[in-house]
Steps between C-alpha positions, in 0.01 A plus 500: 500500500676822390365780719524869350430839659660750319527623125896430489436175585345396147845343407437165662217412340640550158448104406143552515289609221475880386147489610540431844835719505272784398222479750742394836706871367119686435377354867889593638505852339106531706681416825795710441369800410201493738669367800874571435788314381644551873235290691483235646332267292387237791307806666392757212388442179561134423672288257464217268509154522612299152432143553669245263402174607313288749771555781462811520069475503541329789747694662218817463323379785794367700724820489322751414114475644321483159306204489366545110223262542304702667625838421314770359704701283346880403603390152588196280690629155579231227903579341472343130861443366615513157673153620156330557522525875290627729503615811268713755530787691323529840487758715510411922375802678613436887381907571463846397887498441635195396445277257658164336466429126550147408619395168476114402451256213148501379562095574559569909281743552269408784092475353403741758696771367406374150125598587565836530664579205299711274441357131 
């Protein structure tokens, strides 16, 4: 699980498709420019969360609190990739000021969160 808080941080996920490289640096640019690239991203703002396999599903729950089963996300975004991927985007509200946005394969993403993403 790669986790990413900041706009200069775009680098490391460079082996993932232009699609999803373009909406982690759109949802990092939000953060950064509404919340500051100085915070602390574990208090203000937020971050996101790119999963890449089943490992790191499980370890949502276990490390981080997000059990995505029964989460409900304020929005569920579907990232078509000129590769034939897919992957979703999911936005974790935990309060006014913080927020997690999950990123992960179309194929591990959790029906829940699938039901609330708009057609």
């Amino acid at each position: 699980m790669i986790k990413i808080a900041y706009r200069n941080e775009i680098g490391i996920i460079n082996h993932l498709p232009v699609e999803v490289v373009n909406v982690v640096s759109e949802i990092t640019t939000i953060l950064d420019d509404n919340y500051g690239e100085e915070r602390n991203a574990n208090d203000y703002g937020g971050y996101i969360l790119v999963v890449e396999n089943e490992d790191d599903v499980s370890k949502l729950n276990d490390e981080i609190g997000i059990d995505i089963t029964t989460a409900i996300p304020e929005y569920v975004d579907l990232i078509r990739c000129s590769n034939g991927g897919e992957y979703t985007n999911s936005l974790i509200l935990c309060n006014n000021d913080f927020g997690i946005s999950l990123i992960i394969p179309l194929s591990l993403t959790a029906k829940n969160l699938l039901d609330y993403m708009e057609e």
